[in-house]
C-alpha positions as CSV (number, residue, x, y, z in Angstrom):
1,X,-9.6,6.4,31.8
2,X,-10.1,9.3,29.5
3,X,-11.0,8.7,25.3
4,X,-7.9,7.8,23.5
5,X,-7.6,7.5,20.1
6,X,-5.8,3.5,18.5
7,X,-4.4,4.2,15.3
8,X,-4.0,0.7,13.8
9,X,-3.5,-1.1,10.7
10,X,-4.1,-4.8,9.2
11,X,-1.9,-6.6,6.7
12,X,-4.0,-9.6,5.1
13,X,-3.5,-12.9,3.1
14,X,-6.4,-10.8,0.4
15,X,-8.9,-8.6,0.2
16,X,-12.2,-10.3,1.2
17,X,-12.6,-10.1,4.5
18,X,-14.8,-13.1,4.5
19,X,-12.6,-15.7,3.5
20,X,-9.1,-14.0,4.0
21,X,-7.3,-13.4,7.0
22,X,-5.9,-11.0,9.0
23,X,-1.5,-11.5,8.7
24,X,-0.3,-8.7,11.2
25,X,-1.8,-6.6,13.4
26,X,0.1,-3.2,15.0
27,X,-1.2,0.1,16.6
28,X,-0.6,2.4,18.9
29,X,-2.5,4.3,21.5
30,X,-2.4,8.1,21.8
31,X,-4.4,10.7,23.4
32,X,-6.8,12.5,21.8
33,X,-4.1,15.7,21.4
34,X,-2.1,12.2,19.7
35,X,0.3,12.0,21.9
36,X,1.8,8.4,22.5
37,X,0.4,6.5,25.2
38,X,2.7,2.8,25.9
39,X,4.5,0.5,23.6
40,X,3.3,0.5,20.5
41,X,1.6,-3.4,19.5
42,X,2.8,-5.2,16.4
43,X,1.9,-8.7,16.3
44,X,1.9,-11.6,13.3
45,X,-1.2,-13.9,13.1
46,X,-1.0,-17.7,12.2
47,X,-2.2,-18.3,9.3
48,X,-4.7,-21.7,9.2
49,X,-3.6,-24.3,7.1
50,X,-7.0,-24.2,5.5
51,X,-6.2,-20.9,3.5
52,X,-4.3,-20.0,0.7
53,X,-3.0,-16.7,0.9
54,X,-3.4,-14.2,-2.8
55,X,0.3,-14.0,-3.7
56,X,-0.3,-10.8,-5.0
57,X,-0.9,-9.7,-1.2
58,X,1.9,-11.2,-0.4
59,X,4.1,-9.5,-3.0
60,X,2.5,-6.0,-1.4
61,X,3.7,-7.6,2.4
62,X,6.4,-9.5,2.4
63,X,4.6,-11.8,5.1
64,X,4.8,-15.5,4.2
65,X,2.6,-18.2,6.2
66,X,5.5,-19.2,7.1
67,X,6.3,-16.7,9.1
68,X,3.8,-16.2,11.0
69,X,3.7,-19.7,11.7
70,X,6.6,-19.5,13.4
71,X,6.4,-16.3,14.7
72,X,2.8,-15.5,15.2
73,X,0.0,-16.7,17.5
74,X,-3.5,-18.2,16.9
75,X,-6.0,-16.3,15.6
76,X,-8.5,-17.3,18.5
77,X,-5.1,-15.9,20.9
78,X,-5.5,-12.7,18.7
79,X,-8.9,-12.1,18.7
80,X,-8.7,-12.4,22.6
81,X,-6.4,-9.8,22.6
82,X,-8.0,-7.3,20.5
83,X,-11.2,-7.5,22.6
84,X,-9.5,-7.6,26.6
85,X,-6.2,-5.3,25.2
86,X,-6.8,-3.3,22.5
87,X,-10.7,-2.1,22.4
88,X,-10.9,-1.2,25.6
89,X,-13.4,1.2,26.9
90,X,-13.4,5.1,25.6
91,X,-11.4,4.5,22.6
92,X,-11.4,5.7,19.5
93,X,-10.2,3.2,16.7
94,X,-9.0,4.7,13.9
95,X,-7.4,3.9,10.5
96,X,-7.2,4.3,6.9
97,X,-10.0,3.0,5.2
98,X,-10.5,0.9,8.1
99,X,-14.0,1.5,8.1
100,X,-14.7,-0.7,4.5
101,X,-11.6,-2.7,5.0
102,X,-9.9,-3.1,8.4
103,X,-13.1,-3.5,10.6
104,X,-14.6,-5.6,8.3
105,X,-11.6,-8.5,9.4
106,X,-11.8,-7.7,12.6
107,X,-15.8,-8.1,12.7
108,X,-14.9,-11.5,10.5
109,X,-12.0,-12.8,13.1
110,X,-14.4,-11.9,16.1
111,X,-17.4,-13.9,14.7
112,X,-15.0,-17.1,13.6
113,X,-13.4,-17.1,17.4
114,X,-16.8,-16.4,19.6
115,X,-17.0,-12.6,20.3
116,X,-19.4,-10.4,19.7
117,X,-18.5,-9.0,16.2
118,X,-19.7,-5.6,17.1
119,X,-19.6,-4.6,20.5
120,X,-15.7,-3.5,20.3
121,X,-16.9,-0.4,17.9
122,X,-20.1,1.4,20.2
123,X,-19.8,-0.5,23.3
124,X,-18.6,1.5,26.8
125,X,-18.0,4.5,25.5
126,X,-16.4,2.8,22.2
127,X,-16.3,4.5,18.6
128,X,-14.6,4.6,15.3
129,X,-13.0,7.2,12.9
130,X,-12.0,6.9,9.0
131,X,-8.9,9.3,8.2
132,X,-9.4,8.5,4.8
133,X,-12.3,10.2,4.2
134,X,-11.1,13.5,6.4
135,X,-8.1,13.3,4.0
136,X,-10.2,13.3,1.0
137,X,-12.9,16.2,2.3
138,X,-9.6,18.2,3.5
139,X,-7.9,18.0,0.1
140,X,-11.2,19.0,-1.6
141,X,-12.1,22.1,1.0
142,X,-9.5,23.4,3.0
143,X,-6.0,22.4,1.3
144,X,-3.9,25.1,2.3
145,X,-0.9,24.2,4.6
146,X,0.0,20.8,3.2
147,X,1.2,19.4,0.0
148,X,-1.7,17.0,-2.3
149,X,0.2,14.6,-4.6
150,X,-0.4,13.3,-7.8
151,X,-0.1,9.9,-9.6
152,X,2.0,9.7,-12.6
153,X,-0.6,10.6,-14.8
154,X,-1.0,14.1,-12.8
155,X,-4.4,12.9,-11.1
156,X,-4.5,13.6,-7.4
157,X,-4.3,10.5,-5.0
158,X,-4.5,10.0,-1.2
159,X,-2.4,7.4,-1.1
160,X,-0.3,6.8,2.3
161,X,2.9,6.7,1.8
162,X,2.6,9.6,-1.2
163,X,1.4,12.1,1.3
164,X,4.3,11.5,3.8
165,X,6.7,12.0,1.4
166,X,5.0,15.2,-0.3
167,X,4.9,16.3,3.6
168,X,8.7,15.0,4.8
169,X,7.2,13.0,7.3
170,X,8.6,9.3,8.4
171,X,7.0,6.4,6.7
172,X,9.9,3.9,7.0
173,X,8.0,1.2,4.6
174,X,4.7,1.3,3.0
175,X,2.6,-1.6,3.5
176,X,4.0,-2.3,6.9
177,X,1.6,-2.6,9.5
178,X,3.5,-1.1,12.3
179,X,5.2,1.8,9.6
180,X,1.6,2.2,8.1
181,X,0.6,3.1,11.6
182,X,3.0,5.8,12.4
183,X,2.7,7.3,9.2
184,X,-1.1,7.8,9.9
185,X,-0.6,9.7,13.0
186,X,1.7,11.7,11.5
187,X,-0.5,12.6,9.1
188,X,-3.4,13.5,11.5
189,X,-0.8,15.7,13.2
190,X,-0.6,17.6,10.1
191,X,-4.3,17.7,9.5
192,X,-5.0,19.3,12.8
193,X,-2.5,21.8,13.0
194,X,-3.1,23.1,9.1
195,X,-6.7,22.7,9.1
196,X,-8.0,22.5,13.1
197,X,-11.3,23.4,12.6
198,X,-12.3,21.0,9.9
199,X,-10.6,18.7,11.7
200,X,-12.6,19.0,15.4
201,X,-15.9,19.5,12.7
202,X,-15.3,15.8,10.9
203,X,-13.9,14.1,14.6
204,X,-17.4,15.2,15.8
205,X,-19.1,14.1,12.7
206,X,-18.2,10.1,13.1
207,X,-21.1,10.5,15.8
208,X,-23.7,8.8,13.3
209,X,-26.7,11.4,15.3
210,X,-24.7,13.4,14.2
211,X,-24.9,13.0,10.4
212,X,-28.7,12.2,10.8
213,X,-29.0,15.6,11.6
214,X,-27.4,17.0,8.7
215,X,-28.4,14.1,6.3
216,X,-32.5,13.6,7.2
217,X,-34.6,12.1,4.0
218,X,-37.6,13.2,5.8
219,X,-35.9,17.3,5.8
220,X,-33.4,17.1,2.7
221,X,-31.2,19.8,2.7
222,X,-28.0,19.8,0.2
223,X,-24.7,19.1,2.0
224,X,-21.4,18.6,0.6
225,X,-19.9,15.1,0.3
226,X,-16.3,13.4,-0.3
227,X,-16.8,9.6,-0.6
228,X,-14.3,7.3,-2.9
229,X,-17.0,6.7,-5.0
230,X,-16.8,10.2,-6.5
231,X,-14.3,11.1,-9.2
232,X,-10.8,12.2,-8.3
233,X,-10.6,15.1,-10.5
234,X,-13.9,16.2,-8.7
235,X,-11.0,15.9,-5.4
236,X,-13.4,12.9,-4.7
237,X,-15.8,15.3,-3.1
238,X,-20.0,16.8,-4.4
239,X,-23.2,18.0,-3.3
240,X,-25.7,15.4,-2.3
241,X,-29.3,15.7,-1.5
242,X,-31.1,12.8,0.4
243,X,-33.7,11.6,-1.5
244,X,-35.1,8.5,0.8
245,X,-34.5,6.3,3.6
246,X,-32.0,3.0,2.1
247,X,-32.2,-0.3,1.4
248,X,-30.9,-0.9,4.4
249,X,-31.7,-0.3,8.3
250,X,-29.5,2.9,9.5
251,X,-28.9,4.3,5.8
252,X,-30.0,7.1,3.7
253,X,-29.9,7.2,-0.5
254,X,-28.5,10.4,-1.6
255,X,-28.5,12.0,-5.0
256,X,-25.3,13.6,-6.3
257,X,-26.5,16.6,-7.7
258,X,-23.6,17.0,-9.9
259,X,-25.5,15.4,-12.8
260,X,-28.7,16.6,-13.9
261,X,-31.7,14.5,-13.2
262,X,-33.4,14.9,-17.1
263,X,-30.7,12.4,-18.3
264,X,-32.6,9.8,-16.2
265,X,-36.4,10.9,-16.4
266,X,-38.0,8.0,-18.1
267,X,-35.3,5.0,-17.7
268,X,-36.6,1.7,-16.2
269,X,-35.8,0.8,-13.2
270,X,-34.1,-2.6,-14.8
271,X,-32.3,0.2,-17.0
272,X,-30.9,2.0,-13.6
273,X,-29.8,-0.8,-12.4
274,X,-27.5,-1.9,-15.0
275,X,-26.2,1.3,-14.7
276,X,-25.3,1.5,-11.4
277,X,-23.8,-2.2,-11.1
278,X,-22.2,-2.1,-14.7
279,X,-19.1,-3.5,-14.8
280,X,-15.6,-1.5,-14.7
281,X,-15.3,-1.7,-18.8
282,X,-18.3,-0.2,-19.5
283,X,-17.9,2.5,-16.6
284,X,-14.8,3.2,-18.8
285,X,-16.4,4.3,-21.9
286,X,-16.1,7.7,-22.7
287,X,-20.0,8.3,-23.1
288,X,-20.8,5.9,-19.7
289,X,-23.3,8.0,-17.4
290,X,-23.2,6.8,-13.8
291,X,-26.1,6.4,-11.7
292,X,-26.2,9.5,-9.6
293,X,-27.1,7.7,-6.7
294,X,-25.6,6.5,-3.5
295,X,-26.3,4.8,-0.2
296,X,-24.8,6.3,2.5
297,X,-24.6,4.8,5.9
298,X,-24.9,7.0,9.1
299,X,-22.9,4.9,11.2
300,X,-19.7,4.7,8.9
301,X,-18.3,7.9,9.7
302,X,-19.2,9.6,6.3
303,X,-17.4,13.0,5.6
304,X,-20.5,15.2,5.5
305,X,-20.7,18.6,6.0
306,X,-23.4,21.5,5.5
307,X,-23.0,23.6,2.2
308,X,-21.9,27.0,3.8
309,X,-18.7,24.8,3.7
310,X,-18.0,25.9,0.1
311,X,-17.9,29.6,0.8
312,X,-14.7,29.9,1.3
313,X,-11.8,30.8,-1.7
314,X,-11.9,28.9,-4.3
315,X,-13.9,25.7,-2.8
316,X,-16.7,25.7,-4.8
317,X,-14.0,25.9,-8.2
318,X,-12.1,22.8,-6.6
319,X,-14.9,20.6,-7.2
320,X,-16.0,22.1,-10.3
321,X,-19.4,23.1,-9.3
322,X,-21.1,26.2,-8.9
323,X,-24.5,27.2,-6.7
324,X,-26.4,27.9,-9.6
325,X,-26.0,24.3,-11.1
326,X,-26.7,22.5,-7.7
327,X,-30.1,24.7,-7.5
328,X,-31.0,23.9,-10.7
329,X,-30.3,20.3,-10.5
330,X,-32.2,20.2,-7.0
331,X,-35.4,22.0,-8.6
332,X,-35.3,19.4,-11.5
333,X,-34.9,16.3,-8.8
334,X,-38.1,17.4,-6.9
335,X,-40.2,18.4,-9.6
336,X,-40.0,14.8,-10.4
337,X,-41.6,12.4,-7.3
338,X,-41.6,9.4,-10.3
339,X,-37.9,9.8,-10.7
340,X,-37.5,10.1,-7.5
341,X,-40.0,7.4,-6.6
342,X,-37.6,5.3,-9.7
343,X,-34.5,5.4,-8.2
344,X,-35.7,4.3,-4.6
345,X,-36.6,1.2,-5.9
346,X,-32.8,1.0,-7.9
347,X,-30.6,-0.1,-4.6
348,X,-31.9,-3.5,-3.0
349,X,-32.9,-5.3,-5.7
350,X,-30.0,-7.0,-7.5
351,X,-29.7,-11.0,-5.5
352,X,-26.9,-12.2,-4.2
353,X,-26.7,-15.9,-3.5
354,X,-26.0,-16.9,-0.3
355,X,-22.4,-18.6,0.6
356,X,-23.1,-21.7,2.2
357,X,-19.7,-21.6,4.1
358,X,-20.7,-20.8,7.3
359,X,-17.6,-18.1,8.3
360,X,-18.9,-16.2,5.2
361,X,-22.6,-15.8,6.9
362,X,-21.5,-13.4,9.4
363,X,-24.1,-10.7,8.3
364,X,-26.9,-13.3,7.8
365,X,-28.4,-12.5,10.7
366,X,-28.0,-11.5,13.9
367,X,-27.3,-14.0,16.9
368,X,-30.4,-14.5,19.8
369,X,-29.4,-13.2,23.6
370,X,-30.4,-16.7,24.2
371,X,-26.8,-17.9,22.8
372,X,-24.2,-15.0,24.3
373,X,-23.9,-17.2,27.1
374,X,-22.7,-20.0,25.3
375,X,-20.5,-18.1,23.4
376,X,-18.7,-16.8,26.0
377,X,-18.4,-20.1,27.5
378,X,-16.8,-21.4,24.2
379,X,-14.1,-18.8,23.9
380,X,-13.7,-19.5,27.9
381,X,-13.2,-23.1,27.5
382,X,-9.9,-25.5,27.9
383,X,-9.4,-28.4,25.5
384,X,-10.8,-31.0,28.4
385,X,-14.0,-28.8,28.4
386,X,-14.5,-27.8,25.1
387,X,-14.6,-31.4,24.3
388,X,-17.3,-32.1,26.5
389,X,-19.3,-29.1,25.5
390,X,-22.2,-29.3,23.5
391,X,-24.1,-25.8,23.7
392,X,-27.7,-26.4,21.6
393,X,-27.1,-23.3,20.2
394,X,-30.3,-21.5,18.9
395,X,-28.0,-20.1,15.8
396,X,-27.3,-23.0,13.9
397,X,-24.5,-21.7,12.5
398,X,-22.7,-21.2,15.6
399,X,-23.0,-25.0,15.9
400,X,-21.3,-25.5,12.5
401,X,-18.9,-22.5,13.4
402,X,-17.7,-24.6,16.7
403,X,-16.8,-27.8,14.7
404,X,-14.3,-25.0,12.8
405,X,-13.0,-23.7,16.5
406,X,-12.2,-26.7,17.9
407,X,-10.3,-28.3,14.8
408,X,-8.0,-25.2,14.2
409,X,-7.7,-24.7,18.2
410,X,-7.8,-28.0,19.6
411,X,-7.4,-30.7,17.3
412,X,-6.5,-33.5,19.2
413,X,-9.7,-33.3,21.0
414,X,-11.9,-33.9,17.7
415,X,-13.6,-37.6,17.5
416,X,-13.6,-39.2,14.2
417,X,-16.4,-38.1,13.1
418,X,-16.3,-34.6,13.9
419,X,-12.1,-35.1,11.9
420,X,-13.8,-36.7,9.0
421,X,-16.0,-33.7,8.6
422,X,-13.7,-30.9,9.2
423,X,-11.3,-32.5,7.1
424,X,-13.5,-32.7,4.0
425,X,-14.6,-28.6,4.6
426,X,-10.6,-28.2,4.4
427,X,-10.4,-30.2,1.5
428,X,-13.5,-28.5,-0.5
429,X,-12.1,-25.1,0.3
430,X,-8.6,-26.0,-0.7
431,X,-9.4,-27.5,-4.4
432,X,-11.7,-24.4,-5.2
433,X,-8.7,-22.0,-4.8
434,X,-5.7,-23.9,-5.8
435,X,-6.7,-23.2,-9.6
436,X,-6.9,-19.9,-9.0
437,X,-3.7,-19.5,-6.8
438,X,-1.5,-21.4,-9.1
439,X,-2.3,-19.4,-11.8
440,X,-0.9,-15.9,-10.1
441,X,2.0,-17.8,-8.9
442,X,2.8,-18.3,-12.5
443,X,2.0,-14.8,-13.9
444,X,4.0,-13.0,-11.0
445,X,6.8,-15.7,-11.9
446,X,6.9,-14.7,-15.6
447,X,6.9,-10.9,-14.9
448,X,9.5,-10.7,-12.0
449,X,13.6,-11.5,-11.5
450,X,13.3,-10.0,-8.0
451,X,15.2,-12.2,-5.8
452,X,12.9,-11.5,-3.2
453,X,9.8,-11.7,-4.7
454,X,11.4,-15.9,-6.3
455,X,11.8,-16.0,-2.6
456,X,8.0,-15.3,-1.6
457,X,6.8,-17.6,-4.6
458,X,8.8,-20.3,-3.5
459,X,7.4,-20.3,-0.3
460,X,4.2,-19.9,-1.0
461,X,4.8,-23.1,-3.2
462,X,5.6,-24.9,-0.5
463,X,2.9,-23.5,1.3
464,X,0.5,-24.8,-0.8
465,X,2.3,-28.5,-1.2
466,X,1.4,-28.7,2.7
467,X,-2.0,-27.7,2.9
468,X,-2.9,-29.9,0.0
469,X,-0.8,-32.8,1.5
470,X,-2.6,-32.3,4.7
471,X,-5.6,-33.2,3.7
């Protein structure tokens, strides 16, 4: 089979990927000139009666639990079917911020249901591609050809459904996984007919050797960067220097040379820190400073290019920067090693605890070769086997992460003991959000007559009456 590109998109019960869930599921195939190839997919996905959905996702959606109760299958059923139909080998999956969002439930719902939570993304031939960020790098560099919207307040914004209508291309309803879908391959239709250059250049650059080339602490050159971390009136986009190898395997920190390195000569490195993780009030102050610093990972597609990219119009104008400033500001960086030396220590060192919910601990560590046997097994097994199946995992958590399998897959196969147990998780998890959840029910109840949105709060009412009476 040649490479083919599936576009896809996720609607979920929230935004953490860790503890929500994945609601609807669509995509659709195409060549790599995006050309449809079969049926497009569009699936629901039962929601477990151990979560409560955010209602303010569901006011976005539409979806109830309900629904995909009735309509949906089992999220074990789906994550089969993303691994034997979907991420097959040679293709491309691709999305809209599906690299910090999307991938990150499907990595979650692989772990949770025995598969290998990363093999679907490298694996035979396997990749993955972010149009978000070849949306923000085309705005910012080559913008000619297609029409850039604004917010209400005149600010530019990427946002889906805002770009098909600036462009008078289909997009039948926002936040539909199916709609979302086709509206994204419209959209990289237009990309690579206005812009096809920049558009085979970024395709090439999700290869992560690729970007090591371009982005090498140990040879720093400058390079031009769009990342949503940047500022929107900056068209999300800079020039970055790397500065030293991350806090993490396969990363890089990069200084944004947009700011000049004196204002931080002589901070602490506690100082530095509070900058960087203040919180979004203080980042609001007119005379807040961000750190200048950011990690960037070579295997999540970043939208890097090499700085002859700005000679061309007005490109250096668009992000309000001029080759005279980035020289200075890079002579200033390297004439300080202590600075330098400073902010390498920034990234790494703020603690975060530990969730002791075993389905958040997906990146604890990685699971031994010794246990990929077992797994298989597991997600291979029938009720009359599974029941009979007691693995010795090395992982321990895959141990505590089977107890979860079996009760949401094959309940009537739990003994009392192993009921009891799963039962009182349920329970735990339950009571810590129902505060929470109760109290957005009631703030979207006093703000809204919409007789569809009463409609979605009463069923997620009744939602939560039977997860709490169940347990």
């Amino acid at each position: 089979m040649p490479k083919s590109f599936f576009f896809y998109d996720l609607e979920t019960s929230g935004l953490n990927p860790r503890t929500d869930r994945v609601m609807q599921f669509a995509g659709q195939r195409t060549t790599l000139d995006l050309e449809p190839v079969g049926e497009p997919v569009n699936i629901l996905v039962q929601l477990a009666d151990d979560i409560l959905p955010s209602p303010y996702a569901i006011m976005v959606t539409g979806i109830t639990p309900q629904k995909t109760r009735e309509e949906g299958i089992t999220e074990a059923e789906f994550a089969r079917f993303v691994s034997e139909e979907v991420f097959t080998p040679d293709t491309i999956a691709v999305g809209f911020n599906n690299i910090r969002f999307d991938d990150e439930f499907v990595r979650n719902t692989l772990w949770r249901n025995f598969y290998d939570p990363y093999e679907w993304c490298w694996k035979n031939g396997c990749s993955r591609w972010d149009l978000l960020d070849v949306v923000r790098m085309t705005r910012a560099l080559r913008p000619e050809g297609i029409n850039w919207p604004v917010d209400k307040h005149g600010a530019g914004t990427n946002r889906l459904e805002l770009l098909t209508a600036e462009n008078n291309l289909e997009h039948m309803q926002a936040h539909d996984a199916l709609s979302d879908v086709r509206a994204l391959i419209a959209v990289t239709r237009l990309i690579r007919a206005k812009q096809p250059k920049l558009y085979e250049y970024l395709f090439a650059m999700r290869d992560k050797k690729a970007v090591m080339q371009l982005v090498d602490p140990t040879k720093p050159q400058l390079f031009v960067y769009s990342s949503g971390r940047y500022d929107s009136q900056f068209h999300k986009t800079t020039v970055a220097v790397p500065i030293g190898h991350g806090s993490k395997p396969g990363s890089v920190l990069v200084y944004d040379l947009r700011l000049n390195p004196a204002l931080f000569v002589g901070m602490s490195v506690e100082d530095m820190r509070r900058r960087l993780y203040a919180k979004r009030e203080e980042r609001q102050q007119p005379d807040f400073v961000p750190l200048p610093i950011k990690e960037l990972a070579y295997n999540r597609c970043p939208a890097v290019a090499p700085l002859g990219v700005l000679e061309h119009e007005d490109a250096w104008a668009r992000i309000q920067m001029t080759p005279e400033l980035v020289q200075e500001h890079r002579a200033a960086l390297f004439k300080n090693p202590e600075l330098i030396h400073d902010l390498s220590q920034v990234l790494g060192g703020k603690k975060f605890p530990k969730s002791q919910d075993v389905e958040d601990q997906l990146y604890d560590n990685f699971t031994p070769d010794s246990d990929k046997v077992k797994i298989e097994a597991v997600r291979n097994a029938t009720a009359q086997d599974i029941a009979k199946f007691n693995p010795h995992f090395a992982d321990d958590r895959l141990t505590k992460l089977l107890l979860h399998y079996k009760a949401r897959n094959f309940p009537q196969i739990l003994s009392e003991e192993e009921r009891t147990s799963w039962e009182a998780y349920k329970s735990q998890k339950i009571q810590a959000r129902i505060p929470a959840f109760m109290a957005d029910l009631q703030r979207i109840a006093a703000t809204t007559t919409d007789d569809q949105q009463q409609f979605l709060l009463q069923e997620l009412q009744l939602w939560a009456e039977s997860v709490v009476s169940l347990e």
